[in-house]
C-alpha positions in Angstrom: -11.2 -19.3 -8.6 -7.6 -20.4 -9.7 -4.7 -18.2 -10.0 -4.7 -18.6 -13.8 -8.5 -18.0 -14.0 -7.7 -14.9 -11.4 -5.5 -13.1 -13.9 -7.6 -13.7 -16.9 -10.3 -12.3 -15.0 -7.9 -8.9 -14.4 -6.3 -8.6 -18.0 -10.3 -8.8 -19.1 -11.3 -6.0 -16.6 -7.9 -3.9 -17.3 -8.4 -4.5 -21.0 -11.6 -2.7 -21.2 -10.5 0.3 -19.1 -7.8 0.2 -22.3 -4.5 0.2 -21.1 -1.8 2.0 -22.8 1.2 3.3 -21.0 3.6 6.8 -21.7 7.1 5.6 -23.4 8.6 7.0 -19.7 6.7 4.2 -17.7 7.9 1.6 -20.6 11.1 2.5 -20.0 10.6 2.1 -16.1 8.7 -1.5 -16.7 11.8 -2.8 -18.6 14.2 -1.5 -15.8 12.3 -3.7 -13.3 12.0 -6.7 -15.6 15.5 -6.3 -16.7 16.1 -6.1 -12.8 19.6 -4.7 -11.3 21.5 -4.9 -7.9 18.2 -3.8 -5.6 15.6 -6.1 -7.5 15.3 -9.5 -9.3 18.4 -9.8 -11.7 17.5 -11.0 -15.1 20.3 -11.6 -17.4 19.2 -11.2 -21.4 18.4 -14.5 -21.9 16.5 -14.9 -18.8 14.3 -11.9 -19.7 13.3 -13.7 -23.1 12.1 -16.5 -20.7 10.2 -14.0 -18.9 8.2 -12.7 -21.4 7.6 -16.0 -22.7 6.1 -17.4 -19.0 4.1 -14.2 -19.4 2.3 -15.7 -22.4 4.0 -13.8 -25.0 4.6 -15.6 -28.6 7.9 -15.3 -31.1 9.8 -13.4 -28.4 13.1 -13.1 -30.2 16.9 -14.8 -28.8 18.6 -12.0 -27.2 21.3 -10.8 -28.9 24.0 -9.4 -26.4 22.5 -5.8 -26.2 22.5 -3.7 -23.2 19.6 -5.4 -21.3 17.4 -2.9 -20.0 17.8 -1.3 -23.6 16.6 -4.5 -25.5 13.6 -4.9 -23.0 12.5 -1.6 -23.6 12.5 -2.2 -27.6 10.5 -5.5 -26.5 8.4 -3.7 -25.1 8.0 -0.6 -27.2 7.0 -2.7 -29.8 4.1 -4.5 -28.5 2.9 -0.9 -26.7 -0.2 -0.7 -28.9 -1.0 -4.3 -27.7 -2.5 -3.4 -24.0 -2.7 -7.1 -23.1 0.5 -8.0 -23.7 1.6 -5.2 -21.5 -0.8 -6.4 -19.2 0.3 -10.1 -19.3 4.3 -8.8 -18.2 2.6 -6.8 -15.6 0.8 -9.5 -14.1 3.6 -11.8 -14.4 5.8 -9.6 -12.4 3.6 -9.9 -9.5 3.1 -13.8 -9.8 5.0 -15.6 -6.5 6.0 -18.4 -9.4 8.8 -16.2 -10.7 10.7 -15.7 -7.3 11.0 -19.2 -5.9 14.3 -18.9 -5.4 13.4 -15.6 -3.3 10.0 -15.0 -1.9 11.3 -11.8 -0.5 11.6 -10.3 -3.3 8.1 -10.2 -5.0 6.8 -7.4 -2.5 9.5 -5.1 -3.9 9.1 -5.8 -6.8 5.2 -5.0 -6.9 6.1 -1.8 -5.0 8.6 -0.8 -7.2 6.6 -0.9 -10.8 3.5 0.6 -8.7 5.8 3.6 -7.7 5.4 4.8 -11.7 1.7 2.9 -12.6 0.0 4.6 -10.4 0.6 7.6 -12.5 -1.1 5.6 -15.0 -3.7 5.3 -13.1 -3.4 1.7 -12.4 -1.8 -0.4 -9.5 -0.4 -4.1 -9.4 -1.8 -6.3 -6.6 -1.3 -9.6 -5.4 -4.0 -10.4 -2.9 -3.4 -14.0 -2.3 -1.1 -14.9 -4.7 -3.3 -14.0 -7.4 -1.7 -11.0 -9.5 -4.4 -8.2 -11.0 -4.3 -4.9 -12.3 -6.8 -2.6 -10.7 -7.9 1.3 -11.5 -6.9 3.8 -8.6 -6.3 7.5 -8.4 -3.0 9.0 -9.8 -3.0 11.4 -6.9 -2.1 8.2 -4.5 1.5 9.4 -6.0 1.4 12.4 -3.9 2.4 12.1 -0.1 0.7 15.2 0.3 -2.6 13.9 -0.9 -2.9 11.8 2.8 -2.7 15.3 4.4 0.1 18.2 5.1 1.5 16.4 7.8 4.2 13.6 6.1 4.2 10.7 7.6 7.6 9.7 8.7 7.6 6.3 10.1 6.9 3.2 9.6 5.2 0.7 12.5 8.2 -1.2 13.2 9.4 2.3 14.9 6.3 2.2 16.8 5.9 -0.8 17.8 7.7 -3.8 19.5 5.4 -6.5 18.9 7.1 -7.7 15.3 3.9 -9.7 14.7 1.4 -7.0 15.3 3.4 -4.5 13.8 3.4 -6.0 10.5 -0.5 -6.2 10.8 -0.9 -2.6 11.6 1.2 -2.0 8.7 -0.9 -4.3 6.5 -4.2 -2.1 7.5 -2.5 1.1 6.8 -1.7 -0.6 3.4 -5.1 -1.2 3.0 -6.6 2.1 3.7 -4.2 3.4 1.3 -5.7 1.0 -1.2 -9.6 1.6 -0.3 -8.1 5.9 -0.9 -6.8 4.6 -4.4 -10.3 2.9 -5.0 -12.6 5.7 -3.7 -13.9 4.6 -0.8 -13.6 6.8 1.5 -15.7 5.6 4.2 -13.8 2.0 4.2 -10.4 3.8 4.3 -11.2 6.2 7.3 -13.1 2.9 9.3 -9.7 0.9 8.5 -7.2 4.7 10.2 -9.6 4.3 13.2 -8.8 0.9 13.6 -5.3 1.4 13.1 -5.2 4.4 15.5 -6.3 2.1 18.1 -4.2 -0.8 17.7 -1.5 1.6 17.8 -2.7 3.7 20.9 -3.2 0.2 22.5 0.4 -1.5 21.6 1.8 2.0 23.0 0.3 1.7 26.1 1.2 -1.9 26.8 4.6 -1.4 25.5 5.9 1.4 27.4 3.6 1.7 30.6 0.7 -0.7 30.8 -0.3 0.7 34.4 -2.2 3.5 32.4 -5.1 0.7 31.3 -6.1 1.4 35.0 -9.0 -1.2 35.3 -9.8 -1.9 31.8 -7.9 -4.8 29.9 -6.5 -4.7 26.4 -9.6 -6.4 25.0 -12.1 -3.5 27.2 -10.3 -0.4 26.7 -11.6 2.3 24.6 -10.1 4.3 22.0 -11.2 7.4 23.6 -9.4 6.4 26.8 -6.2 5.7 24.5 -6.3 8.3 23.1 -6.4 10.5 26.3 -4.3 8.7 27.9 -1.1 9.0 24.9 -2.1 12.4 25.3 -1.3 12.9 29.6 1.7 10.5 29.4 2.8 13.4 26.4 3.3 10.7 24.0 1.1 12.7 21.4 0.4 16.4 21.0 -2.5 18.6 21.9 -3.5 18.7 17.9 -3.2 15.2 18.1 -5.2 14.5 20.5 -8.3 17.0 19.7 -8.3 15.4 15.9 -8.0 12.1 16.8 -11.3 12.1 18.8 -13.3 13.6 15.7 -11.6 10.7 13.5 -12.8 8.3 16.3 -16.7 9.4 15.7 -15.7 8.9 12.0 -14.6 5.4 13.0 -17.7 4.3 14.5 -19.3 5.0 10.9 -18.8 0.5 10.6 -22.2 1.5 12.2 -24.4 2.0 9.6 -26.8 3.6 12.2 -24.1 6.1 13.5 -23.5 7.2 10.1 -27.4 7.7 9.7 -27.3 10.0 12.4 -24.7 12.3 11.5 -26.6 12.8 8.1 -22.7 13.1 6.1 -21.0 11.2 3.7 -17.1 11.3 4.3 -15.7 12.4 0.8 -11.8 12.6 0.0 -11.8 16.1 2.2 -13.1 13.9 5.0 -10.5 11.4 4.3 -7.7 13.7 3.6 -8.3 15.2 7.3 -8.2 12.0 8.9 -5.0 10.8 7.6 -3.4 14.0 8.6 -4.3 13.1 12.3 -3.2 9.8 11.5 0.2 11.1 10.4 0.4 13.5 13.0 0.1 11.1 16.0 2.3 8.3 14.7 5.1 11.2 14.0 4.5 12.4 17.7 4.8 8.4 19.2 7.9 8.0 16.7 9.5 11.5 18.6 8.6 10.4 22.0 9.4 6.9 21.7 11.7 5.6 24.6 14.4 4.5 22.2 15.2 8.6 21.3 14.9 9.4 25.0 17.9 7.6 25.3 
């Protein structure tokens, strides 16, 4: 599938959910298109050549207003028209407009999804290939992954800039399987991120505690016990992180079967408070803070 055929496929499948967005996230939709000093500048005229890459027809010659005021009116005006909202959308997240700098799209996609996921929608580019898709509004709330805030990020874990990133991505991802529903995806992908984790930790700061197993025969129960003697992680920690472990092994359909239970979002919410809780404790007994 092309990209083009990609995001005709996503206005379709938005445009039946009927998309119509509050005057507030308008207003925050024309601040990131009109772009400022911490995302992609547009001056007025460039922004009419935005909305016209986006596919949108008889976009009037800007006029010397106040930018992010004459986007808004754009905007405003075509709000009862849910695919040309969506086409702006989607052409925010497409890599074509930020040539010039790459770095940039990723921000840009997390800043509008900071207010349309109140919407109930988020902006993805899997691939390249912008789409809108349905998710939860309660992904808004912090709080929703558990009490315990999570108050790191994995390159404050871990050395490794390579597989930090990827840890990072699957956290991403269970985040985006909790915004989608499935809960039994999500809690497999915090298991696997536990681990890779637990393992990097190990390596990183004292590799002797492998014992006889290798990085690629280790357990995560042995990780996990071991974080917890070296007093990298907490006694909570470590009890919890064991139960979300059996949860893990659920990408066995026939450990699943035995159990006889279906994770649900209580399941979920659990496990990614024992997720947050460990990666806080690592972040607190990380060498670096020692020092």
């Amino acid at each position: 599938m092309t990209q083009s055929q990609a995001q005709s496929q996503a206005q379709s499948q938005t445009r039946q959910h009927g998309l119509t967005l509050d005057e507030n996230t308008l207003q925050e939709l024309a601040r990131v298109v009109a772009g400022d000093d911490d995302l992609y500048y547009r001056r007025g005229f460039e922004i009419a050549a935005f909305l016209k890459r986006a596919g949108w027809q008889e976009v009037p010659e800007y006029d010397g207003q106040y930018r992010r005021e004459w986007a808004t009116e754009l905007l405003m005006e075509r709000r009862d028209q849910p695919g040309e909202i969506e086409k702006v959308l989607l052409r925010l997240a497409d890599p074509r407009e930020y040539l010039d700098e790459p770095e940039l799209l990723g921000e840009v996609v997390a800043a509008v999804n900071t207010f349309l996921i109140h919407e109930g929608y988020r902006l993805e580019n899997p691939g390249g290939a912008a789409r809108l898709v349905p998710c939860d509004p309660a992904l808004a709330h912090p709080t929703h992954y558990g009490s315990s805030e999570l108050k790191v990020v994995m390159t404050d874990l871990i050395a490794d800039e390579a597989m930090a990133e990827l840890l990072q991505w699957r956290l991403d991802e269970a985040r985006t399987c909790y915004a989608n529903g499935a809960h039994v995806a999500a809690i497999i992908m915090l298991g696997s991120l536990m681990e890779g984790v637990l393992l990097r930790t190990v390596v990183e700061r004292d590799a002797s505690l492998l014992g006889r197993d290798t990085e690629d025969s280790v357990s995560l129960d042995r990780l996990i016990k071991a974080c917890h003697r070296a007093g990298w992680i907490g006694a909570d920690a470590e009890k919890f992180s064991h139960e979300l472990r059996k949860y893990r092994n659920f990408v066995h359909p026939k450990a699943e079967a035995r159990e006889n239970h279906r994770p649900d979002r209580d399941t979920l919410g659990i496990c990614w408070q024992v997720v947050n809780a460990a990666l806080n404790d690592l972040a607190e007994t990380h060498p670096d803070r020692a020092r």
